[in-house]
C-alpha positions in Angstrom: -12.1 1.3 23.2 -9.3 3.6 22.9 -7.5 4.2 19.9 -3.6 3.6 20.7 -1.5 6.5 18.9 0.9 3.4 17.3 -2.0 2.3 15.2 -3.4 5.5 14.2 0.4 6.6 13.5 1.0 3.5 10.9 -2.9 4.3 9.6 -1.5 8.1 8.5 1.8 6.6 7.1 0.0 4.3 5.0 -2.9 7.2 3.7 0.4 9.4 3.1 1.8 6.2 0.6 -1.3 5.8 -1.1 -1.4 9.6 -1.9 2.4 10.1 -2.5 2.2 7.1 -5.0 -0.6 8.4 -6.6 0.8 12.1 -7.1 4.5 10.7 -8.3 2.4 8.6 -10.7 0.3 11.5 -11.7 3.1 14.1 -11.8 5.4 11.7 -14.2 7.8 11.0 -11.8 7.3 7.6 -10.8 6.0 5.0 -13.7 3.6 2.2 -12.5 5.7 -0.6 -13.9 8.6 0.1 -11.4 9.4 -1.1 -8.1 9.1 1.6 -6.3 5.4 2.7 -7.4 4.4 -1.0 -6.0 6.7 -0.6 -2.5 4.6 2.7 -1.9 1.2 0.7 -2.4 2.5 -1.9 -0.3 3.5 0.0 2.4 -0.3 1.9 2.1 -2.0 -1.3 2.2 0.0 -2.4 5.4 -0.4 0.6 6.8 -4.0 0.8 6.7 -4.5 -3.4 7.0 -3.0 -2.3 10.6 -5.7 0.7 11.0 -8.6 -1.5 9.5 -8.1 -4.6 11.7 -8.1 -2.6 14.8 -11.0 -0.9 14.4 -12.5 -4.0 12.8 -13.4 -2.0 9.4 -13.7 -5.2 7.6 -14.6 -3.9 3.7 -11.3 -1.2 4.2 -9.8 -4.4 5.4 -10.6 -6.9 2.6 -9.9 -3.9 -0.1 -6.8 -3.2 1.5 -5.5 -6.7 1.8 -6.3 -7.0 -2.3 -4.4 -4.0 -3.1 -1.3 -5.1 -1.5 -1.7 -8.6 -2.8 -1.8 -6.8 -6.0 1.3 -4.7 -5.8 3.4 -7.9 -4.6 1.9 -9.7 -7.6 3.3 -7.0 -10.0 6.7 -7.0 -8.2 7.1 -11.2 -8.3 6.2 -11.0 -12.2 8.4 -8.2 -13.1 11.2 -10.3 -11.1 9.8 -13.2 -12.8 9.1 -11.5 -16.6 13.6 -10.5 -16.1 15.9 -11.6 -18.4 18.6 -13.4 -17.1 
């Protein structure tokens, strides 16, 4: 089975999210309650959903697919938690 350089390419983007979210966060210059410190996780968890499935790397998969279900959760309820 090869390995088509599209899915590796969206499997690198979405390691580089996880660890650019993670040193804004540690660095102060992102804070975990705003949007865009959830749209970096998202875009991580997508990228490596992609990576997981094809390879069928089913725990990366499942942990993957609760991490982005996590950082969409955070993003409806601070939508939802706004006053209007």
């Amino acid at each position: 089975m090869s390995y088509p350089i599209i899915v590796k390419t969206i499997g690198w983007i979405g390691s580089i999210s996880y660890v650019t979210a993670y040193l804004l966060l540690s660095l102060n210059r992102i804070r975990s309650d705003r949007n865009l410190y959830h749209l970096l996780n998202i875009v991580g968890a997508l990228g490596l959903i992609v990576d997981a499935f094809y390879l069928n790397d089913y725990p990366n998969l499942a942990i993957n697919i609760a991490w982005a279900l996590i950082a969409f959760f955070a993003i409806y309820m601070k939508g939802k938690n706004k006053p209007s």
